[in-house]
VEXDREN-2710 file (C-alpha; in Angstrom, 1 decimal):
% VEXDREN-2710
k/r/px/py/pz
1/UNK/8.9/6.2/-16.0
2/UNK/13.0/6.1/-15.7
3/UNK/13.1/7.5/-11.9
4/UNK/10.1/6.0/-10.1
5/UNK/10.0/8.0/-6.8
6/UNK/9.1/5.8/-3.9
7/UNK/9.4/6.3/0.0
8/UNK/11.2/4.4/2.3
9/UNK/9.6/1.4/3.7
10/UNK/12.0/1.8/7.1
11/UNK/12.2/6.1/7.0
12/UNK/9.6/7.4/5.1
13/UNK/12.7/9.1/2.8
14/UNK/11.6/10.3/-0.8
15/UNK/14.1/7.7/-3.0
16/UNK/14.6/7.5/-6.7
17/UNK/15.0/4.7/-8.1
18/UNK/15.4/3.4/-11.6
19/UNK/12.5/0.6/-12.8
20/UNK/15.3/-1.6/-13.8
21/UNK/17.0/-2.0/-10.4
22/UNK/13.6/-3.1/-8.4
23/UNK/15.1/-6.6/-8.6
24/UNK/18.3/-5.6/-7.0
25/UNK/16.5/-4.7/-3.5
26/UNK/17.4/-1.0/-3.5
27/UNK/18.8/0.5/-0.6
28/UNK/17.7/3.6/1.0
29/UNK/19.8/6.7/0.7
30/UNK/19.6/7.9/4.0
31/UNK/19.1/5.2/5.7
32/UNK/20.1/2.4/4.1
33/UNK/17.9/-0.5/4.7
34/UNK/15.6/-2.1/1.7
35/UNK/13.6/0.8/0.2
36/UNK/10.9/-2.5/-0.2
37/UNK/9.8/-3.9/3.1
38/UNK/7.6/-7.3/1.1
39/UNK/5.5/-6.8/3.8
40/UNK/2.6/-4.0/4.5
41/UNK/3.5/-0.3/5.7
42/UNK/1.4/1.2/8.2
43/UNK/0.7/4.6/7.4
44/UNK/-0.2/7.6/9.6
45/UNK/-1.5/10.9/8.8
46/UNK/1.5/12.1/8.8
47/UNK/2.7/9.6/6.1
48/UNK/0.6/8.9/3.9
49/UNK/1.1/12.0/1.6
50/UNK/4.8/10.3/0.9
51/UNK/4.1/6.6/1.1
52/UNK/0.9/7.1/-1.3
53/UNK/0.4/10.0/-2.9
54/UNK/3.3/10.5/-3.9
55/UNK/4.4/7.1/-4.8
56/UNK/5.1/6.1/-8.5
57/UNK/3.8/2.8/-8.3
58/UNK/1.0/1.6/-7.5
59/UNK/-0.4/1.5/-3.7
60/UNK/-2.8/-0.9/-2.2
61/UNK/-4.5/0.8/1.0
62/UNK/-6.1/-1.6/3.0
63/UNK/-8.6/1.0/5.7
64/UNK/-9.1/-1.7/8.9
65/UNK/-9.6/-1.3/12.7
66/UNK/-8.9/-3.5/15.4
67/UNK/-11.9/-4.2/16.4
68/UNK/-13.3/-5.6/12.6
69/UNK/-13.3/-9.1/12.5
70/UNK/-13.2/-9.4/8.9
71/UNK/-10.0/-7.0/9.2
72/UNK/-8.5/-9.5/10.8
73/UNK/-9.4/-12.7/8.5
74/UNK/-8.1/-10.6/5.9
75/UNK/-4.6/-8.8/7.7
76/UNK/-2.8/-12.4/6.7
77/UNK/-4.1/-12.1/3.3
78/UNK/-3.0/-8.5/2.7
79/UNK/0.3/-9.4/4.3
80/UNK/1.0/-12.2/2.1
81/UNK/0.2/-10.8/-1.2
82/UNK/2.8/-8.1/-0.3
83/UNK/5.4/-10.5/-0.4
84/UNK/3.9/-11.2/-3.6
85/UNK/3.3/-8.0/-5.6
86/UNK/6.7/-5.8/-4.3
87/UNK/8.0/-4.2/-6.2
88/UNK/5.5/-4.1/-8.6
89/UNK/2.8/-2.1/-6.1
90/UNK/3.4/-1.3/-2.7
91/UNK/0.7/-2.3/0.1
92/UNK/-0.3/0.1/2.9
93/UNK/-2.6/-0.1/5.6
94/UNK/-4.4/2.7/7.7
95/UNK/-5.7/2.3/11.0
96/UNK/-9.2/3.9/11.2
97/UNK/-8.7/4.6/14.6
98/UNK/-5.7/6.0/14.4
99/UNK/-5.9/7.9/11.8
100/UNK/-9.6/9.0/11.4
101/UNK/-8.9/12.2/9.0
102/UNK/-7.9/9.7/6.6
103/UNK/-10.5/7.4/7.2
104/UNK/-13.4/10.3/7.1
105/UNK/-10.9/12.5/4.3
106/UNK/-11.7/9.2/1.7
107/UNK/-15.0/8.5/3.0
108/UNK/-14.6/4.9/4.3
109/UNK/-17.7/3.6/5.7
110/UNK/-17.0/-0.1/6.3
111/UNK/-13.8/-1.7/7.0
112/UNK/-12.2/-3.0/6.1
113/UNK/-11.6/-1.1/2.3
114/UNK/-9.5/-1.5/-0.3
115/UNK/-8.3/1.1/-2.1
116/UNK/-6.2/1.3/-5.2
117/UNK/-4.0/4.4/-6.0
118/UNK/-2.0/5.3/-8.9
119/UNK/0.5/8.0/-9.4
120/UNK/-1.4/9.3/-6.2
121/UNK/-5.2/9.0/-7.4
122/UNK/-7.6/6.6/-6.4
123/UNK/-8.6/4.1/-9.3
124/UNK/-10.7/1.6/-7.5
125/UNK/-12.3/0.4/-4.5
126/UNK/-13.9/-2.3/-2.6
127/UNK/-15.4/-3.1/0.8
128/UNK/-15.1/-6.4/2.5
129/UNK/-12.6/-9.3/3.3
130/UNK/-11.6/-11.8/0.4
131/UNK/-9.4/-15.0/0.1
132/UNK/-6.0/-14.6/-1.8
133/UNK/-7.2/-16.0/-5.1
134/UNK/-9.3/-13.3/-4.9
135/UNK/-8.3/-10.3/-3.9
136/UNK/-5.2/-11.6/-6.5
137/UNK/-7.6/-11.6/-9.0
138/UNK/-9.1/-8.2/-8.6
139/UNK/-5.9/-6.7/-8.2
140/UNK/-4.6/-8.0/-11.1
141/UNK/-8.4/-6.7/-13.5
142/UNK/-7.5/-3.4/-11.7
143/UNK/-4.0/-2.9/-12.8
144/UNK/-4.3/-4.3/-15.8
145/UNK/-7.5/-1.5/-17.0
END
């Protein structure tokens, strides 16, 4: 893959960008702030077509709600680890509430749920909160299958 194509973690805005200049912190090209945030990108229904789908790397959804308690033990985790793993996946999270096409569209029945996408299909899933050696762990069996 020379010309991953990844949206903009600021615009939205479809960029291409070679593999070897992740490291450099790419710049948008319309409107030139990081292309990689480190931290997790809340996606809409609007969105998520070009933040996920469409994205070349891989793309951690996290599905929560506000109301979920174990949503919120885990937000802190999930925002951590995208320090962690950009550029090498991207991490997303969906509001159930505010977005409940997507929610219903990938069937999510407990929150929160993980979801792991790969040039825009899903390749794994799993419910419930987890500690960072963890969910590290699991992420790293699923994009290593």
């Amino acid at each position: 893959m020379a010309h991953p194509t990844l949206a903009c973690a600021h615009c939205g805005a479809t960029n291409r960008i070679p593999a070897e200049r992740f490291a450099d912190n790419p710049l948008c090209g319309r409107c030139k702030h990081p292309v990689f945030s480190g931290e997790p990108i809340d996606a809409s229904e609007a969105n998520f077509r070009s933040l996920v789908e469409q994205s070349s790397i891989p793309v951690v959804v996290d599905f929560w709600a506000s109301w979920c308690g174990p949503c919120k033990q885990f937000a802190p985790v999930f925002r951590e680890a995208a320090s962690r793993w950009e550029p090498k996946v991207r991490m997303v999270k969906v509001n159930t509430e505010s977005a409940p096409a997507l929610a219903q569209r990938f069937g999510i029945r407990s929150i929160p749920t993980l979801m792991v996408f790969d040039q825009g299909r899903e390749v794994k899933r799993l419910s419930g909160a987890m500690p960072p050696s963890q969910f590290d762990q699991w992420l790293l069996g699923t994009l290593n299958q």
